[in-house]
N, C-alpha and C positions, 0 to 999 in steps of 0.2 A: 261759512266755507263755501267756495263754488265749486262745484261738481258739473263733470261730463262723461260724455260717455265714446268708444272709440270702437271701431268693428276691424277685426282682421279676418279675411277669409283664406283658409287653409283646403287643401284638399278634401279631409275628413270633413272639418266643420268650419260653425263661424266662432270665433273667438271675441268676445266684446271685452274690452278692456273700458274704466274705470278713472276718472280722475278727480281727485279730491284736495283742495287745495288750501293750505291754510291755518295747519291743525297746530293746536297750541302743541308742546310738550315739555313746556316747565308750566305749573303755578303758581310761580313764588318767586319774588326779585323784581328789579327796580323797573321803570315804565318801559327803558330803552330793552332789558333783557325781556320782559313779557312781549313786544310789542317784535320782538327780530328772532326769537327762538318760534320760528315755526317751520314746518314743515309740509310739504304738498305728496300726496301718494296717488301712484297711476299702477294698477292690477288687474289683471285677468278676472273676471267676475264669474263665468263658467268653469274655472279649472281650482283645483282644491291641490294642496301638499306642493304649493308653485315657490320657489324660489325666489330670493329676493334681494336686493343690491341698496346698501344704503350711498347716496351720491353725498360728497361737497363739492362744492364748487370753488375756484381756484380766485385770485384777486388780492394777494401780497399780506393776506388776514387784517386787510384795508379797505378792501372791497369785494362786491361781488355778489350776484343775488343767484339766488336756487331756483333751478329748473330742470327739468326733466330733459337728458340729452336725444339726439332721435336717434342716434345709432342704436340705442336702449331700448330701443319703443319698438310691439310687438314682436317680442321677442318670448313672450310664453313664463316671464316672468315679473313679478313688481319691481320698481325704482321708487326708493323712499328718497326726495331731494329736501337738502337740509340748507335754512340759514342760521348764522350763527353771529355770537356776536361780533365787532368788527373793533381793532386796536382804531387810532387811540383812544375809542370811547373805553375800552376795558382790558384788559391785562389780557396776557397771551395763554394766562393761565384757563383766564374765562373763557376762551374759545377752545381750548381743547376740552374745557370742560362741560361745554356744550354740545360737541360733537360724540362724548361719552352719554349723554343724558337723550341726545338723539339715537343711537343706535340700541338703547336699553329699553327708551319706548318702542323701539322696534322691534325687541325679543317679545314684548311683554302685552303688544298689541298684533305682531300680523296676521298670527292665527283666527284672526276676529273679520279680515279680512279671505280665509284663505290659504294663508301663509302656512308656511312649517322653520319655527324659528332655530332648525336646525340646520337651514339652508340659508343661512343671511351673510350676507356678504359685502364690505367694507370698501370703499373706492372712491376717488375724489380726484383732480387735476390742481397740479403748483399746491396753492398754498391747500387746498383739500386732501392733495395726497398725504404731505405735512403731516395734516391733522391724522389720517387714518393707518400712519405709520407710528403715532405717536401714543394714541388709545388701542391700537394693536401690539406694541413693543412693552411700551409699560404699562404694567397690569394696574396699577392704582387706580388709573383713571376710572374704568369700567366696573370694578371691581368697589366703588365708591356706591355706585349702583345695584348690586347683589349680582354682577355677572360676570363671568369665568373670560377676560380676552379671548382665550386658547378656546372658546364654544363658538368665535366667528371660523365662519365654511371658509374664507381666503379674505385675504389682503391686497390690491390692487391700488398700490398709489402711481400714478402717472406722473411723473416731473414734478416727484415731489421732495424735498427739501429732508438732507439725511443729518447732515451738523443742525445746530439751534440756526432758529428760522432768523431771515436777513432783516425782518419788523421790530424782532424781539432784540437782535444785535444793532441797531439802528438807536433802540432805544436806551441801550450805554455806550454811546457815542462809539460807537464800531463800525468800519467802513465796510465798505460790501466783499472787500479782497481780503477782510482779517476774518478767518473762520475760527470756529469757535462749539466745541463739544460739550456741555455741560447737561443739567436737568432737566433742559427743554431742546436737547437734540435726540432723536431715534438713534443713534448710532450708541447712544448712552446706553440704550436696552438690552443690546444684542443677547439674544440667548438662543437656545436649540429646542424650545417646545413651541415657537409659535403655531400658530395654523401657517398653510401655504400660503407664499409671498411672492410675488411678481412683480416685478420691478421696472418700469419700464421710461425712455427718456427717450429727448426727442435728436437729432444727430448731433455729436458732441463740439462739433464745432458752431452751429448755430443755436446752441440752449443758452441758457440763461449759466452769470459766469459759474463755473465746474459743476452743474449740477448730474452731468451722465456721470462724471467720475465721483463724485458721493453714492451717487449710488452704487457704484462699481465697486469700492471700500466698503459698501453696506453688506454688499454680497459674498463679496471675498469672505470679511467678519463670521458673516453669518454660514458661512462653508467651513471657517477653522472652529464653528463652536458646535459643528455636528449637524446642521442644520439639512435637512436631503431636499426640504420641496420649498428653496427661496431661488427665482428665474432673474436672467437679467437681458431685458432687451433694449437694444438703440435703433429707432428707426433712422435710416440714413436720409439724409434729403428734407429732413424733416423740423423743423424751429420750435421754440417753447408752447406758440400760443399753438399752431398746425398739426402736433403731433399726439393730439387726443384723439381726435376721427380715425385715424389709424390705429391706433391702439387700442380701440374697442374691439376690435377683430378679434387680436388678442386675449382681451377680458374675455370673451365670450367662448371662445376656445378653451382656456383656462377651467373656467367653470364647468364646463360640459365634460368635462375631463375630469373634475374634483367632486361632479356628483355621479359620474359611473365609478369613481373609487380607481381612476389611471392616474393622480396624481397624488 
C-alpha cells in the first residue's frame, strides 16, 4: 500500500492529512474480484470524530478507476475512494455488491483511523451514484453485511441512474430509449425511512438521455411516500461529465447541514 502525507494550513493550526492507497476489502473471490475490490483512504491525521464520504466513481459500471476528487480534499474530513468490479467481467449484481462490502469496511474500520462511523456518507458520480442509490434504497445489500442502510449520515448520488442501469438493460438486448424499472433500479426501493438524499443532475438538456427527469420521478416518489429530507438539484449550463465539480459545493453544504442536525 503507498502512503502519503498532505498539510493543510488553517488559521488555528496545521491540519496533516493522510493517504493510503490500496487496501484490500474483500478476502475471498476470484483473481479478477481480489485484484479490483480495493480501496484508497485520504484522512485528517490530527482530528479525531472527523466525518467521512465513501466515493464511486462513475464509468457506465464498464469503466473507471477510484480516486480521491480535489474538491473533497482538505476539507476537514476522510474520502474512502472505492474500485469495484466492472461488467462484463461480472454481473451488475457483483458491483452493487461490491459497493455494499465497500461501505461496511468502512463502518467497521474508520474509527481505527479517526473516524466516527456515525458520520459516513455515501456518494459517487453516473454510474457511482447508481450504485450508492441502490445500496442506500434497498436494504439487502448492506444489510448482507450486518449493517442498518438507514445508519448512512446521507446519500449523495450525482447523475446517477434512477430506472435499472443502461449496462444492465444493454445486456437483454434493450436500447438506451427503453426504460425499464425492475430489481436493479432505485426507483424499485422507494420508501420514507431513508437517510437524507440529495439528488443532484447536471442541466436537463445536456445530460445523458432523461437522466434529471429520473430523478425528478425519484423525488416526486419519494415526497408521496412521506419522505421530508430527499433534495433535487439541476445545475443549469452544466453536462453529464462537468457537473460533478459543481456539485460538490452542494455535497458539502448538505453535510455541514446533516451534522449540525439542520437537515
Amino acid at each position: 500500500m503507498l502512503q502519503c502525507i498532505f498539510l493543510m494550513l488553517t488559521s488555528q493550526e496545521t491540519v496533516s492529512y493522510r493517504a493510503i492507497n490500496d487496501i484490500s476489502y474483500r478476502n475471498s473471490g476470484n483473481d479478477y474480484a481480489l485484484n479490483r475490490c480495493k480501496l484508497d483512504i485520504y484522512y485528517p491525521q490530527n482530528v479525531k470524530d472527523f466525518p467521512t464520504i465513501v466515493w464511486f466513481h462513475g464509468g457506465g459500471l464498464t469503466g473507471g478507476n477510484k480516486s480521491i476528487p480535489t474538491e473533497l480534499k482538505n476539507c476537514g474530513y476522510a474520502v474512502v475512494s472505492v474500485n469495484y468490479r466492472l461488467m462484463p467481467k461480472c454481473l451488475i449484481s457483483d458491483c452493487i455488491d461490491d459497493a455494499a462490502a465497500a461501505v461496511a469496511w468502512t463502518f467497521s474500520n474508520i474509527d481505527k483511523y479517526g473516524g466516527n462511523n456515525k458520520k459516513i456518507f455515501v456518494c459517487g458520480h453516473s454510474a457511482g451514484g447508481y450504485l450508492t442509490l441502490m445500496i442506500g434504497l434497498d436494504k439487502k445489500w448492506l444489510k448482507y453485511y450486518s449493517i442498518d442502510a438507514d445508519s448512512v449520515a446521507g446519500l449523495f448520488p450525482l447523475s446517477g441512474q434512477a430506472i435499472s442501469h443502461f449496462a444492465y438493460r444493454e445486456t437483454k438486448g434493450m436500447k438506451n430509449t427503453q426504460p425499464l424499472i425492475d430489481e436493479f433500479a432505485p426507483l424499485y426501493y422507494v420508501r420514507n425511512c431513508t437517510p437524507p438524499m440529495i439528488l443532484v443532475t447536471g442541466d436537463r438538456e445536456l445530460e445523458m438521455l432523461g437522466r434529471y427527469e429520473e430523478n425528478a420521478y425519484l423525488w416526486r416518489m419519494m415526497q408521496l411516500v412521506g419522505h421530508k429530507q430527499t433534495y433535487l438539484y439541476e445545475l443549469d449550463g452544466f453536462n453529464h461529465g462537468a457537473m460533478s465539480s459543481p456539485a460538490f459545493h452542494i455535497v458539502k453544504n448538505h453535510i455541514k447541514a446533516i451534522l449540525q442536525g439542520d437537515k
